[in-house]
C-alpha positions as CSV (number, residue, x, y, z in Angstrom):
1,X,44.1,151.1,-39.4
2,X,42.4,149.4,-42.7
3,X,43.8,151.2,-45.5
4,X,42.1,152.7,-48.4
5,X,43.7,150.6,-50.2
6,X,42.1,147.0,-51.7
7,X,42.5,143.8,-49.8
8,X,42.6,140.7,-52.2
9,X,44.2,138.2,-50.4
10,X,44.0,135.8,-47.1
11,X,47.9,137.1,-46.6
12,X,47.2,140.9,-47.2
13,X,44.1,140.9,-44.7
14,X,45.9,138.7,-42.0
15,X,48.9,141.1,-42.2
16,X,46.4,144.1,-41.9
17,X,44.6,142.6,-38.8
18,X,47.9,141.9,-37.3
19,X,49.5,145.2,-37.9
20,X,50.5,146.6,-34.3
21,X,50.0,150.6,-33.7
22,X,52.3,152.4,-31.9
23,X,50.5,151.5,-28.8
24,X,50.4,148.0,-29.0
25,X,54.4,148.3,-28.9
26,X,55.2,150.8,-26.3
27,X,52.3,148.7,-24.2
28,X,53.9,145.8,-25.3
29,X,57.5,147.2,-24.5
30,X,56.3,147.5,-21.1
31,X,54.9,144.1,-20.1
32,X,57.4,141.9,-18.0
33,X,57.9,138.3,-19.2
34,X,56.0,136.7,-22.4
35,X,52.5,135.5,-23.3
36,X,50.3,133.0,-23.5
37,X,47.0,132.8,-25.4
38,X,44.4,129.9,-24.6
39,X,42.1,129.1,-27.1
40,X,44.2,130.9,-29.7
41,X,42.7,129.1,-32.9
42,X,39.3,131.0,-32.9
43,X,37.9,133.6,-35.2
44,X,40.2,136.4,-33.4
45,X,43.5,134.4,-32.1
46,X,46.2,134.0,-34.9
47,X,46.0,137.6,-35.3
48,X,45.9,138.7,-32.3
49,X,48.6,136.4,-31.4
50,X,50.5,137.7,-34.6
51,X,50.0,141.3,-33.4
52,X,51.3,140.5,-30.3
53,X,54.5,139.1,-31.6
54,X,55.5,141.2,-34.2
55,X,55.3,143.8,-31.4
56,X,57.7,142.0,-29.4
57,X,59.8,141.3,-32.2
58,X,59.8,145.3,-33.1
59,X,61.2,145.6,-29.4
60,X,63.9,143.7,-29.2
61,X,64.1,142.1,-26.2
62,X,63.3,138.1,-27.3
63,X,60.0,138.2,-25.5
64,X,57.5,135.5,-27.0
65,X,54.0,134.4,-27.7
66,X,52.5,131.3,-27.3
67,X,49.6,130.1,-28.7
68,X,47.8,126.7,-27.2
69,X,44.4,125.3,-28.6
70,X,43.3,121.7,-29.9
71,X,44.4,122.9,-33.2
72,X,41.5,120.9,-34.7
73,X,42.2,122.8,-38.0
74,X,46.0,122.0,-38.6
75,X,46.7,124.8,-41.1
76,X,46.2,127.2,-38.2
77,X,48.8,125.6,-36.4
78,X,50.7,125.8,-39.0
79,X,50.0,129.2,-40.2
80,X,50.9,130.7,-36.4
81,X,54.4,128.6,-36.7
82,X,55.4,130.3,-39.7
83,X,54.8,133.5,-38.0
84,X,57.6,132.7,-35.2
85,X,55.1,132.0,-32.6
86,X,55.3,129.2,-30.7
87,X,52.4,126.3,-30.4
88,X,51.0,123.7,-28.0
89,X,48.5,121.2,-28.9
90,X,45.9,120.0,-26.4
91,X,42.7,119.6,-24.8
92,X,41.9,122.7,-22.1
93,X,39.5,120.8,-20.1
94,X,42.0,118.3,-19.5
95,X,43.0,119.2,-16.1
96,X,47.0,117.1,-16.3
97,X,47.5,119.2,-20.1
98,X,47.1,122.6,-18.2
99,X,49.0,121.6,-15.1
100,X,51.5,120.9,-17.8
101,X,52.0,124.2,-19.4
102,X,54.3,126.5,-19.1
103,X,54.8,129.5,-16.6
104,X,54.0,132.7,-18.2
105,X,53.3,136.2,-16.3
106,X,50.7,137.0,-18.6
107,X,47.8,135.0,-19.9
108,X,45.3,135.9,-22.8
109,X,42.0,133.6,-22.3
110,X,40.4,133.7,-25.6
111,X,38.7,129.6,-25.2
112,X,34.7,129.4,-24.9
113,X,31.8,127.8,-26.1
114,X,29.2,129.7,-28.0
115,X,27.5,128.1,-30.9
116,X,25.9,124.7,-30.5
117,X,25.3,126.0,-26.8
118,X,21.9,124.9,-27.2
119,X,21.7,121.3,-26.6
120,X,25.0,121.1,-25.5
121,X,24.6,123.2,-22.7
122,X,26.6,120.7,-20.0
123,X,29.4,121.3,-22.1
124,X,29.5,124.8,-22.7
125,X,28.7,125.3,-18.8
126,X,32.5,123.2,-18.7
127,X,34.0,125.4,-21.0
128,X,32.6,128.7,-19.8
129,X,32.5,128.2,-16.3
130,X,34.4,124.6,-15.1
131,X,37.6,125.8,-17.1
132,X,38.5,129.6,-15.3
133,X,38.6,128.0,-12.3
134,X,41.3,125.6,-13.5
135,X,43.5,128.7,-15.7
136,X,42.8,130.6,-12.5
137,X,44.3,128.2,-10.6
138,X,47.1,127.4,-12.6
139,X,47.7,130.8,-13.7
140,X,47.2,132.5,-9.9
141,X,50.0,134.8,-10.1
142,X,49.8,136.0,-13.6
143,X,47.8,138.9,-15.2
144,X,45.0,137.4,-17.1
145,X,43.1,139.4,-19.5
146,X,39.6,137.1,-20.4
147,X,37.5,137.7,-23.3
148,X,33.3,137.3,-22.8
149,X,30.8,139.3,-24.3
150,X,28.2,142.0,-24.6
151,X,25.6,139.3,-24.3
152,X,26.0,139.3,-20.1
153,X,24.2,142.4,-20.4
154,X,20.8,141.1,-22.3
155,X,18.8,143.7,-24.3
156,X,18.7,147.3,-24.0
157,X,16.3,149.7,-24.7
158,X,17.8,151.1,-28.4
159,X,17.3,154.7,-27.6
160,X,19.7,154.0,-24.2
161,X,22.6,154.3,-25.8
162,X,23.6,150.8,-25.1
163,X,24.9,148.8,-21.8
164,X,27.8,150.4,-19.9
165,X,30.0,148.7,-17.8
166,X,28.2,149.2,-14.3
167,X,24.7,148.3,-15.8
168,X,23.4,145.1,-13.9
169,X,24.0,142.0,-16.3
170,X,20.8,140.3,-16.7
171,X,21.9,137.5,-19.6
172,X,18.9,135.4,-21.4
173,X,20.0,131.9,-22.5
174,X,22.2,129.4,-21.4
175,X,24.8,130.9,-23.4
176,X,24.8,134.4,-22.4
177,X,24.1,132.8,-18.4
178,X,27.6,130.8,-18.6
179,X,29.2,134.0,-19.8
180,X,28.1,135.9,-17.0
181,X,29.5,132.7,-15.1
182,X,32.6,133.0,-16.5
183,X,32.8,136.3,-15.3
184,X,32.1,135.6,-12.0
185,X,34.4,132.7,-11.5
186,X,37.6,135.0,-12.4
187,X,36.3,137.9,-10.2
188,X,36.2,134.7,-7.3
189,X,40.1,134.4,-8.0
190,X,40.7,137.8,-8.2
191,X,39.1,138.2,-5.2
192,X,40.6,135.2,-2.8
193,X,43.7,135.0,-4.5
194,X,44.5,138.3,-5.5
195,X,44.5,137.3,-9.2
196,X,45.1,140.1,-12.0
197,X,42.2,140.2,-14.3
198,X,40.6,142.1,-17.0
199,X,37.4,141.3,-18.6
200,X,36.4,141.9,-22.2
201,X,33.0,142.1,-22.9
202,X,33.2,142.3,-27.1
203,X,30.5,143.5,-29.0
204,X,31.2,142.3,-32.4
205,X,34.4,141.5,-34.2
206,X,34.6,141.7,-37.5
207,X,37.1,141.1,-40.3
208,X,36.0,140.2,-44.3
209,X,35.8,136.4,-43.3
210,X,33.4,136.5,-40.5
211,X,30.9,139.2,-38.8
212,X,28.4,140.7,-38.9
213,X,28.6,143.0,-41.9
214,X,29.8,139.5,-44.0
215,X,26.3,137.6,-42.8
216,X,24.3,140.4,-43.9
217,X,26.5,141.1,-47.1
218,X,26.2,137.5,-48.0
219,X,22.0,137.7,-47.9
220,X,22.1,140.3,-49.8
221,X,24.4,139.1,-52.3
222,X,22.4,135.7,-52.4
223,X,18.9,137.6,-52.5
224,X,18.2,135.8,-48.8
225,X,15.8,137.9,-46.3
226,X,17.3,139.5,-43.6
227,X,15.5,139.2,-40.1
228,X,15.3,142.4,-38.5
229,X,14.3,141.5,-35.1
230,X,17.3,142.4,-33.5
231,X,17.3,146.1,-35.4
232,X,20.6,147.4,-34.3
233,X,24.0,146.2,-33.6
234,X,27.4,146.7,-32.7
235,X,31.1,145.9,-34.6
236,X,34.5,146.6,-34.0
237,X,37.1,146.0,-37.0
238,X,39.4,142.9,-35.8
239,X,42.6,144.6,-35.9
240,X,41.3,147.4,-33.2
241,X,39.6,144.9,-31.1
242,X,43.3,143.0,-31.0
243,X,45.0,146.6,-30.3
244,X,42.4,147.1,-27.3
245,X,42.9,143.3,-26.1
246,X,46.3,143.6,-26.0
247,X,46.9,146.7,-24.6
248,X,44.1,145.8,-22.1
249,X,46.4,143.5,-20.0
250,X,48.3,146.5,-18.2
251,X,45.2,147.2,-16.4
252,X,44.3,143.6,-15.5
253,X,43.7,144.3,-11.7
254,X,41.8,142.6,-8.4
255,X,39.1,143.1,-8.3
256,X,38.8,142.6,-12.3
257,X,38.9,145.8,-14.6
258,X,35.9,145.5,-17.2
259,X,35.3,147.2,-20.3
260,X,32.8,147.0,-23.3
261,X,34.8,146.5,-26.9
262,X,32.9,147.5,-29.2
263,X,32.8,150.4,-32.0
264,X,31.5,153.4,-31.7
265,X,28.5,153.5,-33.4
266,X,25.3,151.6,-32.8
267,X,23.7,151.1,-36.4
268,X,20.6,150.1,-37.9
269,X,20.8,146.8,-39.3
270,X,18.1,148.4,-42.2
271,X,20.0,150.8,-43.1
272,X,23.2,149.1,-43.1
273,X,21.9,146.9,-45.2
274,X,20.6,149.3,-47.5
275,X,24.2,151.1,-47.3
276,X,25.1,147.7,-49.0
277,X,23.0,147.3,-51.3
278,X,24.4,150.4,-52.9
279,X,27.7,148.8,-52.8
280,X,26.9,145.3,-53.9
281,X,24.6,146.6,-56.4
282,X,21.2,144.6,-55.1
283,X,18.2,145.4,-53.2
284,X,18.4,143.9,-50.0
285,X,15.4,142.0,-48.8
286,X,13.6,142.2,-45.1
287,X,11.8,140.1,-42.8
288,X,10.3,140.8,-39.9
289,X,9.9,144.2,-37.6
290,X,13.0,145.5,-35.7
291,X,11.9,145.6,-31.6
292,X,12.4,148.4,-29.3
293,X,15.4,146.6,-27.7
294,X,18.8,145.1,-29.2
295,X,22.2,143.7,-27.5
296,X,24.2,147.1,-27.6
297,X,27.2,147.9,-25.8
298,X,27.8,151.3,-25.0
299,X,32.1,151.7,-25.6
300,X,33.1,154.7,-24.8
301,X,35.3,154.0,-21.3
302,X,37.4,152.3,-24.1
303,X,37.6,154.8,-26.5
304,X,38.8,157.2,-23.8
305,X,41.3,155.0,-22.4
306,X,42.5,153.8,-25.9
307,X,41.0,156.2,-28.5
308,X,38.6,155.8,-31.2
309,X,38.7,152.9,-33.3
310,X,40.8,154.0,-36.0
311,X,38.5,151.6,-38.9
312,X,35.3,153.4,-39.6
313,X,31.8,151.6,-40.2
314,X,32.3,153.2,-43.8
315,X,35.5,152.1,-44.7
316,X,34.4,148.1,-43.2
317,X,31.1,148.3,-45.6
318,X,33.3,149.5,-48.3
319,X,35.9,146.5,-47.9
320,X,33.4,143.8,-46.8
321,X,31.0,144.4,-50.0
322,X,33.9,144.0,-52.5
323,X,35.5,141.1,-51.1
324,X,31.8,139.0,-51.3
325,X,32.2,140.7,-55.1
326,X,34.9,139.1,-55.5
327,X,34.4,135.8,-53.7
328,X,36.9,136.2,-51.3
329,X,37.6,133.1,-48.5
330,X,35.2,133.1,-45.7
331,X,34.9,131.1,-42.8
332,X,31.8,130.2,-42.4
333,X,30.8,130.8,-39.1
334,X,27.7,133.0,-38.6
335,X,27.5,135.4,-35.9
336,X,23.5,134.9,-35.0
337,X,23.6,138.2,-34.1
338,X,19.9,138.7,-34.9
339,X,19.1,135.7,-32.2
340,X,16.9,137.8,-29.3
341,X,16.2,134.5,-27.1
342,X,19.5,133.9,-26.5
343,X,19.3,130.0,-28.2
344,X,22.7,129.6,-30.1
């Protein structure tokens, strides 16, 4: 849970998004044999893998975590080393590097291609669709819990409530089309080689670096227009979307559990925005006319499995608006979570 409390540093938020509930441990004390997390040097996989191993370490019984990526960012490397977690630098769509890596009963896929999709689209076809068949292949016997998104879904009408898990995907873009590819090449495995799986389809993580809240915080801060052609959205804070991933892989199954990740509310990007304004102490500035139809993932089989995210939409404004204030670190990486033709 984000506490009241101010966050002022890199180190206080990444211990707070790595924070493991009670949940994550006694799900964590349960899993048989360690972890593996491909693709761990995005947006969400230092913390997550942190979270994962200071819950084994809680438990006691030497279980570990191991992160593998390119690493084209070093300090990440170096940052997960320093948290006891062990690293392996390398290429994923090499076919000989995977061959090469190490057993492990359960496997977090977190690697994908998202932004620079358009014009790039034979490689993000590769990375969405060419490399599950090569994990699921090395990885036949273990339980692998895969991360893809709300996007499969396409838009919904606003008033629906959002996309649940049994609505009939119908993705717009290349993108959001691989994803759904993705999808369907782990259910193949799960379904000719009996190949645990569980699918995450996230709707949106956020943390004070990165997200949705921080684009729109940032406009505002800068005096930029904000488009409001996609007029609502979805976030979850990072730390519950970690607790949900992680505790996600006991019900990895064949054929594949599937959940929506998101939070539970489905806001107005208007009067989000508005909300702060009040905070940030500027009036925010609009573009455009918000359609009948967004990108909204309707959560609540995971909050009745898991619970309620415990980081309200209120306490993430809050947090988000005075760390812009204060010019805290960001990423960098824009969501696009107002695109509505699906080109990223």
């Amino acid at each position: 849970m984000m506490s009241q409390r101010t966050i002022d540093t890199v180190e206080q938020l990444e211990d707070q998004l790595s924070y493991p509930t009670q949940e994550v441990i006694e799900a964590m004390g349960k899993m048989k044999g360690n972890l593996i997390v491909l693709g761990a040097a995005g947006k969400m996989g230092p913390t997550l893998c942190r979270m994962a191993q200071r819950a084994f370490d809680f438990i006691g019984k030497g279980q570990k975590v191991t992160a593998v990526s390119r690493f084209s960012d070093p300090q990440i490397k170096k940052r997960l080393d320093s948290w006891g977690i062990s690293t392996i630098k390398g290429d994923l769509l090499n076919h000989s590097f995977v061959t090469q890596l190490p057993d492990c009963a359960n496997v977090m896929y977190m690697a994908g291609m998202k932004f620079g999709a358009t014009g790039n689209e034979s490689l993000t076809w590769a990375m969405n669709t060419l490399l599950p068949a090569t994990i699921c292949q090395r990885y036949a016997s273990s339980r692998i819990t895969a991360f893809s998104t709300g996007n499969v879904y396409g838009l919904s009408p606003i008033h629906d409530g959002g996309s649940i898990e049994t609505d009939t995907p119908n993705p717009v873009g290349e993108y959001a089309m691989s994803c759904l590819g993705r999808e369907r090449v782990f259910e193949h495995y799960a379904k000719t080689q009996g190949t645990a799986v569980s699918l995450l389809r996230l709707n949106y993580a956020c943390e004070l670096r990165y997200g949705v809240l921080v684009d729109l915080a940032k406009k505002i801060w800068n005096q930029q227009p904000i488009d409001l052609s996609m007029g609502m959205a979805n976030v979850i804070w990072q730390t519950d979307a970690n607790a949900i991933a992680l505790r996600s892989i006991a019900y990895a199954s064949a054929p594949p559990f599937i959940i929506n990740l998101a939070g539970p509310e489905q806001f107005s990007i208007k009067r989000t925005c508005e909300a702060l304004g009040q905070r940030l102490d500027r009036q925010p500035f609009f573009t455009g006319q918000a359609g009948p139809s967004a990108i909204l993932s309707n959560a609540q089989k995971a909050h009745q499995l898991f619970g309620y995210p415990q980081t309200s939409l209120s306490n993430m404004l809050d947090h988000t608006a005075r760390w812009i204030m204060q010019e805290g670190e960001l990423l960098g990486k824009p969501t696009k979570f107002e695109v509505i033709d699906g080109k990223f």
